[in-house]
C-alpha positions as CSV (number, residue, x, y, z in Angstrom):
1,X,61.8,34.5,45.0
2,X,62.8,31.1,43.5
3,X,61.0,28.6,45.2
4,X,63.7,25.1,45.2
5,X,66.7,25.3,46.2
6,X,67.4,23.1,42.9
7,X,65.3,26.2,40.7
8,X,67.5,28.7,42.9
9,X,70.9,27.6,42.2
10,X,69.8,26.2,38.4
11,X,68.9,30.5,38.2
12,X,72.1,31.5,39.7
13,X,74.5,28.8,37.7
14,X,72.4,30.5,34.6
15,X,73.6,33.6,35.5
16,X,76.8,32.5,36.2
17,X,77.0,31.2,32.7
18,X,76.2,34.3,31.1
19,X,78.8,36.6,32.7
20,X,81.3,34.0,31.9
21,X,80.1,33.7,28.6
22,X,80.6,37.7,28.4
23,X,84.0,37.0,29.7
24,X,84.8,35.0,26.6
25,X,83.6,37.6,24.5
26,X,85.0,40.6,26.1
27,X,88.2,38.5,26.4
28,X,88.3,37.9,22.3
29,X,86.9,41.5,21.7
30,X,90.6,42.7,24.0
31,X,88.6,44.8,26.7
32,X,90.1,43.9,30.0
33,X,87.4,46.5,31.9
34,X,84.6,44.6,30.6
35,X,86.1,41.1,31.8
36,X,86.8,42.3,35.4
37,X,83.8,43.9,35.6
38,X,82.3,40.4,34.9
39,X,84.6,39.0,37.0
40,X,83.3,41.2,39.6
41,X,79.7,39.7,39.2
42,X,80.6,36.3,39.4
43,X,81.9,36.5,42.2
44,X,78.6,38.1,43.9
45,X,77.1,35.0,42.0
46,X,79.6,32.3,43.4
47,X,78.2,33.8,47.2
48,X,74.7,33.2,46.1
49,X,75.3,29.8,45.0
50,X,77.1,29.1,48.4
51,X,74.1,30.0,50.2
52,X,72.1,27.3,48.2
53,X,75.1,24.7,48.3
54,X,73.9,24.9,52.4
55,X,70.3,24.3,52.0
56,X,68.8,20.5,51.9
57,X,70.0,18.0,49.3
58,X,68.2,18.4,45.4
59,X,67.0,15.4,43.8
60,X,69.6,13.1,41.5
61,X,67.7,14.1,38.5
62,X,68.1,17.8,39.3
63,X,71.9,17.3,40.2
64,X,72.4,15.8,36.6
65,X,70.4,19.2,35.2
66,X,73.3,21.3,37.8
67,X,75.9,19.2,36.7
68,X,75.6,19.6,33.0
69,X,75.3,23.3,33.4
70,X,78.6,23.0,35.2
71,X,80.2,21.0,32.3
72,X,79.1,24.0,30.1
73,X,80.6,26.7,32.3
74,X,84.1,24.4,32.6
75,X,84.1,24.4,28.9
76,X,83.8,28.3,28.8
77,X,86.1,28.7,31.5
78,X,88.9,26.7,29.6
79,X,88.7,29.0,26.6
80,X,88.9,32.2,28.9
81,X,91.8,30.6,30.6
82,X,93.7,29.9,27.3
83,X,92.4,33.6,26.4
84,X,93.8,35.5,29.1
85,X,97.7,35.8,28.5
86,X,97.2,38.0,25.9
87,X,95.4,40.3,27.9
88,X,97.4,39.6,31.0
89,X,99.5,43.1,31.2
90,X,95.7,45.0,30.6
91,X,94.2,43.2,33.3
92,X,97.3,43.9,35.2
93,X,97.8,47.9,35.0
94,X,93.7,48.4,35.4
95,X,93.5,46.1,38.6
96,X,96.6,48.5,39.4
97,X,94.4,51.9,38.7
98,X,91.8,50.2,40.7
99,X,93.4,49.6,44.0
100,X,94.7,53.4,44.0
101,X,91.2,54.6,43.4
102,X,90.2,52.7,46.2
103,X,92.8,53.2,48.8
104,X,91.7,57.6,47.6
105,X,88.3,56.5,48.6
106,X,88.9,54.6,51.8
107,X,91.1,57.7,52.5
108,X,88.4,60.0,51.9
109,X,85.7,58.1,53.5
110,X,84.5,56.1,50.5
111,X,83.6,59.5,48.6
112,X,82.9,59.1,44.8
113,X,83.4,62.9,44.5
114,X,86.6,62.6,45.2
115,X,88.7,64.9,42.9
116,X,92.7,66.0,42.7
117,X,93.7,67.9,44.8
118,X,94.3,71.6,43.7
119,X,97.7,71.7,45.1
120,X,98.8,68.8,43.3
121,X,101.6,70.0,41.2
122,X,101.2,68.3,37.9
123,X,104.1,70.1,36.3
124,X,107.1,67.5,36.0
């Protein structure tokens, strides 16, 4: 457990780097699954950093160290942003895929085993 709440949020706004970092390079390296799925762990990471953003003031010289790792992960962010209409019709259809997976599992009670149906004609 990190001890601060400056050491806790400098960990999670490291972490937060990184998968933004690998949404850069899975943005350049064209794999839209990759990006959402970093997506995905930011956001996890954004809720951590929320529950630090509540807990008592840091120092000023600690808020410099925060905001400098913020300026890096702006800088990131604007390169994924000018990155992602290429991409933009991938991201589109798997975010599609995704939500029909999970309306099948919310249908089925949130089951991973979750296979066709037999009865599903598949002949067109």
């Amino acid at each position: 457990m990190v001890g601060s709440p400056f050491e806790g949020k400098k960990v999670c706004l490291e972490a937060f780097k990184e998968e933004t970092q690998k949404q850069l390079t899975c943005l350049q390296a064209e794999d839209p699954e990759g990006f959402l799925e970093s997506v995905e762990r930011c956001e996890v990471i954004l809720g951590e950093i929320e529950q630090f953003n509540k807990k008592p003031v840091i120092l000023e010289a600690e808020e410099k160290k925060i905001k400098s790792l913020l300026a890096e992960i702006l800088e990131l962010r604007k390169e994924i942003t000018r990155l992602i209409p290429p991409l933009q019709e991938k991201i589109r259809e798997r975010l599609g895929a995704e939500r029909k997976k999970m309306m099948i599992q919310q249908s089925y009670g949130m089951d991973e085993r979750y296979q066709d149906s037999v009865f599903f004609d598949k002949k067109k």
